[in-house]
C-alpha positions in Angstrom: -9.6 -43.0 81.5 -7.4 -40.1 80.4 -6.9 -39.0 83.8 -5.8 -42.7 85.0 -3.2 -42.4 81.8 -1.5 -39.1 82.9 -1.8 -40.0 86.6 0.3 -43.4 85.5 2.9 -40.8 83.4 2.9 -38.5 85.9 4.2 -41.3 88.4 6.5 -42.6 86.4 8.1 -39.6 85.8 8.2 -38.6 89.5 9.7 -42.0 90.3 12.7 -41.6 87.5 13.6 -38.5 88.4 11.7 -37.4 91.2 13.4 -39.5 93.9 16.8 -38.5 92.2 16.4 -34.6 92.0 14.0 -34.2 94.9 12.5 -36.3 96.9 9.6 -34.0 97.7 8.5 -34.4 94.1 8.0 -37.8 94.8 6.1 -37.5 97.9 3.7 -34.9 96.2 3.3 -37.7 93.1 2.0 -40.2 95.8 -0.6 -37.6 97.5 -2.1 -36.6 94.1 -2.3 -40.4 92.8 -3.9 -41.2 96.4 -6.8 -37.7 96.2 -7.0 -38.9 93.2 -7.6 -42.0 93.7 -9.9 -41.6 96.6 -12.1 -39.1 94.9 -12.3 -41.3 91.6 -13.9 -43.8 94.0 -16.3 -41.6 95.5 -17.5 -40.9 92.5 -17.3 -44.3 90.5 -18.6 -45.1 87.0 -18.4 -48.4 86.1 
């Protein structure tokens, strides 16, 4: 649950200021939302 709440943070931030100072950041926010995503899945504890 912690992870989700920093992943969440982490993409807001990227999307604030990410897509104004670099772009790049942004792109790198969506890959590590989407591994982490993906492997949070794969290993799933309801």
């Amino acid at each position: 649950m912690l992870w989700l709440v920093i992943g969440i943070v982490l993409l807001v931030i990227a999307i604030a200021g990410g897509t104004i100072v670099h772009p790049i950041l942004f792109v790198l926010a969506i890959f590590a939302l989407l591994a982490f995503f993906t492997g949070a899945r794969g290993r799933s504890r309801v």
